[in-house]
C-alpha positions as CSV (number, residue, x, y, z in Angstrom):
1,X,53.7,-68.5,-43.1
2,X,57.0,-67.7,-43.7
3,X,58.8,-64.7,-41.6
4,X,60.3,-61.8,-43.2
5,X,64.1,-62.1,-41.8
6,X,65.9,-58.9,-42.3
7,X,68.1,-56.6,-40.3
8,X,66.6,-53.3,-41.4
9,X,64.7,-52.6,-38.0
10,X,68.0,-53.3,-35.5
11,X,67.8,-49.7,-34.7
12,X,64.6,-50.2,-33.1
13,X,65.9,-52.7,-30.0
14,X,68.9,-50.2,-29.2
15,X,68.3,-48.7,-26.3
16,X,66.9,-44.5,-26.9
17,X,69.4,-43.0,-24.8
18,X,72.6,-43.9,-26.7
19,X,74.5,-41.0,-28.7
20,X,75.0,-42.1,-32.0
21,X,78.8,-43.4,-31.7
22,X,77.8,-45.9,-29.3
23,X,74.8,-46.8,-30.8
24,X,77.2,-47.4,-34.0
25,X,79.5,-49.8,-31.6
26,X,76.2,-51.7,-30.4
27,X,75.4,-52.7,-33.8
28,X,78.8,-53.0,-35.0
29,X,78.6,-55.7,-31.4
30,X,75.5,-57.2,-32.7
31,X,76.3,-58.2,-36.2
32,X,80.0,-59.6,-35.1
33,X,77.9,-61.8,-32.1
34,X,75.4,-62.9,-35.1
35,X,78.0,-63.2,-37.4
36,X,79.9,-65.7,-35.4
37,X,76.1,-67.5,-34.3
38,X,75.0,-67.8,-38.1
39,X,78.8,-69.3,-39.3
40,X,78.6,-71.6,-36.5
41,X,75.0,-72.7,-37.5
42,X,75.3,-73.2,-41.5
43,X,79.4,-74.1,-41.3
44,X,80.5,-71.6,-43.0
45,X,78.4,-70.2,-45.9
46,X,79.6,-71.3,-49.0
47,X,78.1,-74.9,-50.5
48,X,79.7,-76.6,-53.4
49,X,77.1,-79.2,-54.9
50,X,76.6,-81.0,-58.3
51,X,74.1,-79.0,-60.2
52,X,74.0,-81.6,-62.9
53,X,71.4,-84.3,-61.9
54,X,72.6,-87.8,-60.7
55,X,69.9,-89.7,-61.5
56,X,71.4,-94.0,-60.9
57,X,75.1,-95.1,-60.6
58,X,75.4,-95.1,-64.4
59,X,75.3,-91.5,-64.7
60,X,78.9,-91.5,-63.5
61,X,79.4,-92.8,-67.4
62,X,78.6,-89.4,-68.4
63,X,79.9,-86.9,-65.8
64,X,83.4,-88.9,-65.2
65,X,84.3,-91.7,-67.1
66,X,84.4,-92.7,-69.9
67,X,82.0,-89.9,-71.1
68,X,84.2,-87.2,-69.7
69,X,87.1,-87.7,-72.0
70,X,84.8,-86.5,-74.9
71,X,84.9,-82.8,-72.7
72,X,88.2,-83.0,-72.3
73,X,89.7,-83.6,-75.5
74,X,87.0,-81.1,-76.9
75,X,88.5,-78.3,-74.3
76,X,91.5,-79.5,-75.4
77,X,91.1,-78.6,-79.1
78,X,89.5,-75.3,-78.1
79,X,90.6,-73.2,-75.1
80,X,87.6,-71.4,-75.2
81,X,84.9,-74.6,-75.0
82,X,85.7,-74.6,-71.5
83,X,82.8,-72.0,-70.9
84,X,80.4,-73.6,-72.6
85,X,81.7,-77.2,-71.0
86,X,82.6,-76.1,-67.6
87,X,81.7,-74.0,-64.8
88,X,84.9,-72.1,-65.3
89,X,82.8,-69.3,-66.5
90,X,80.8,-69.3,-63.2
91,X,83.9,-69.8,-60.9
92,X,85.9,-67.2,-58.8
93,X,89.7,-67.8,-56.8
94,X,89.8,-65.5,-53.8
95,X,93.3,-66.1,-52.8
96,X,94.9,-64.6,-49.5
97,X,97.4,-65.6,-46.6
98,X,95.0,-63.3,-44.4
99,X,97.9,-61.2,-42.8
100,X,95.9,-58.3,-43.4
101,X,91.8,-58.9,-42.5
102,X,89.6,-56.2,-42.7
103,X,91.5,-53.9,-40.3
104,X,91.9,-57.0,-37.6
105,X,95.7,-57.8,-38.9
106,X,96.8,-61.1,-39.7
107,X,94.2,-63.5,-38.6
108,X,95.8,-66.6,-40.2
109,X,94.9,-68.6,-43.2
110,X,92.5,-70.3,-41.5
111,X,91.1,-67.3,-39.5
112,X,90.3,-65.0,-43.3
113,X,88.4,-67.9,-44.4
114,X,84.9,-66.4,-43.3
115,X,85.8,-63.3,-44.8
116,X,87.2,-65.2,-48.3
117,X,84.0,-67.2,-48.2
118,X,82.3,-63.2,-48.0
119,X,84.1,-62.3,-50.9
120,X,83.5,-65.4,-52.9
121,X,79.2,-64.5,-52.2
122,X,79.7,-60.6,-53.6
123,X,81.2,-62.7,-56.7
């Protein structure tokens, strides 16, 4: 049987005798330790897979070439196709140089990333 994995009851293993700022920074401690734990297990959080089914080498004939061209000269002819044809109308750019990361200053472009990957899930 599957567990029920939530964070709702965290209150419960903070010790009784903290006032409530420190119990704040003792959850505020706990989620950045997880935080860290989880990225570290999945890589990240963000997965980018084919959702179209490759089913034997031929179906490359249809979702690259030569099949493809039909899609693109068809997106060509009409802008808009390219919703129907495309996942543009399922995709999202978060762009930043991460100078300025959730109050922790300028972690690098390479140091935002988790948080980029954040915003790219509330998308």
């Amino acid at each position: 049987m599957a567990k029920n994995i939530n964070l709702k009851n965290i209150e419960e293993f903070l010790p009784k005798h903290l006032d409530d700022v420190k119990r704040a920074k003792a959850k505020t401690l706990f989620y950045k330790n997880l935080a860290v734990k989880m990225h570290k297990f999945y890589g990240g959080k963000i997965a980018v897979m084919p959702k179209a089914g490759i089913f034997d080498f031929n179906w490359f004939n249809v979702w690259y070439t030569p099949g493809v061209s039909a899609v693109s000269t068809a997106i060509r002819d009409d802008n808009d196709a390219s919703f129907d044809l495309s996942n543009r109308a399922n995709s999202v750019a978060v762009v930043s140089d991460s100078t300025r990361v959730l109050g922790d200053g300028d972690c690098t472009p390479p140091g935002g990333l988790g948080v980029m990957e954040g915003k790219a899930m509330l998308m």
